[in-house]
C-alpha positions in Angstrom: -23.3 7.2 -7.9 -25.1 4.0 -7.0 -27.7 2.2 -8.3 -31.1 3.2 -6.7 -32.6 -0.2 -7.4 -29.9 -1.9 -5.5 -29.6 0.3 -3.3 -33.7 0.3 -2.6 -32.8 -4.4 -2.6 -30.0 -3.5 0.1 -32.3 -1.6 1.9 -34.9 -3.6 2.2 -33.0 -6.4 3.3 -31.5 -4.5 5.7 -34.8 -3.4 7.3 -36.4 -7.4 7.0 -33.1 -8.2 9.1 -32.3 -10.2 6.2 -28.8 -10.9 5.5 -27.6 -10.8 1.6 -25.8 -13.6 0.6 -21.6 -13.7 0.2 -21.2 -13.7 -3.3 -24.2 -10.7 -3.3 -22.1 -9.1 -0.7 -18.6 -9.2 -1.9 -20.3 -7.9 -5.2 -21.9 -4.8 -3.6 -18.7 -4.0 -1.8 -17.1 -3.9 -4.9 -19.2 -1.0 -5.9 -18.4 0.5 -2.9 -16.3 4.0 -3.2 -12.6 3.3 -2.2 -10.4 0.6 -2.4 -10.2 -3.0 -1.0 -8.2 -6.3 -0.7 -11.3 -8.1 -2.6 -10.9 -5.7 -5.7 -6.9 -6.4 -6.1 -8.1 -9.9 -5.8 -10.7 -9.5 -8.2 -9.0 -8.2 -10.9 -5.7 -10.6 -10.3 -8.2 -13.5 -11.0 -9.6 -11.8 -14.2 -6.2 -11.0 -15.3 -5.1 -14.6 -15.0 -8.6 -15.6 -16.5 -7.8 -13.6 -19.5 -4.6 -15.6 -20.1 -5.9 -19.0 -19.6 -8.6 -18.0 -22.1 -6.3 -16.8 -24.7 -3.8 -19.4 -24.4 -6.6 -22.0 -24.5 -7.8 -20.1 -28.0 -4.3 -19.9 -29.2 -3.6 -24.0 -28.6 -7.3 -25.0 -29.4 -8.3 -23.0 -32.6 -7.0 -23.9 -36.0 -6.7 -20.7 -37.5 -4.7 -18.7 -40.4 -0.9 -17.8 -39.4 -2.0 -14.3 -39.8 -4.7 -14.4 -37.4 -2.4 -16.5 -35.0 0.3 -13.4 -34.9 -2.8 -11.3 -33.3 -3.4 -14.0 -30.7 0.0 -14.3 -30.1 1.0 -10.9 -29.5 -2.5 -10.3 -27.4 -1.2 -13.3 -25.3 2.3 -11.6 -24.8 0.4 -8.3 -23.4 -2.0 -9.7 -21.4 0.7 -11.8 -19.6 3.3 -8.8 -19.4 -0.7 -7.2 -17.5 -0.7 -10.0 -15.5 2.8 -9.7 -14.6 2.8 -5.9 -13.5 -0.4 -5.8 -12.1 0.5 -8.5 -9.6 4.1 -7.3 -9.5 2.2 -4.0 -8.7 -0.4 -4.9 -6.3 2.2 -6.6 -4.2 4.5 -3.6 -3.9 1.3 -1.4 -3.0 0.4 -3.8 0.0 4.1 -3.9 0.8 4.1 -0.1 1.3 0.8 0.0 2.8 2.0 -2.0 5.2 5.3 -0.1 6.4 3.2 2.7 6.4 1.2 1.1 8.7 4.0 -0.3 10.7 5.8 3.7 11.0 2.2 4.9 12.3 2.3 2.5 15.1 6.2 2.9 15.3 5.2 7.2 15.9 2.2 6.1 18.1 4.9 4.6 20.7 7.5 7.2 20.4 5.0 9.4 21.5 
């Protein structure tokens, strides 16, 4: 389901011959059903955001050693998250390609 009041801002645009801008665009097409390069992307950067930002609380705040074994362990599982998901996302688009590249292979044979 979509949003009717963006979809009513798209709209409109579309009809003024107005183009939307990038960073409006790249967020709409997120919304969009399916699955594209700009949502792997996405969510690499806000895995790797989510690091930084913990690591930066870990070395910046002065806090109890008890409250620092929480930050420490959340560190350690959002960079095993980070790890996989990239480790993931790259396999995914490894396989997406070959399956690409035994389509075409098919296409020739026939």
């Amino acid at each position: 389901p979509t949003n009717p009041e963006m979809a009513d801002a798209t709209a409109t645009a579309a009809a003024d011959g107005d183009e939307l801008p990038a960073p409006l665009q790249g967020i709409i097409s997120l919304l969009e059903p399916g699955t594209r390069p700009i949502v792997f992307t996405f969510f690499k950067a806000v895995t790797i955001a989510l690091v930084v930002c913990v690591a930066g609380m870990l070395a910046t705040l002065d806090v109890e050693p008890d409250v620092q074994i929480h930050l420490k362990v959340f560190l350690a599982l959002s960079v095993v998250l980070m790890v996989l998901t990239i480790w993931f996302f790259g396999e995914l688009q490894n396989a997406q390609a070959a399956e690409g590249a035994d389509k075409e292979g098919t296409k020739k044979d026939k």
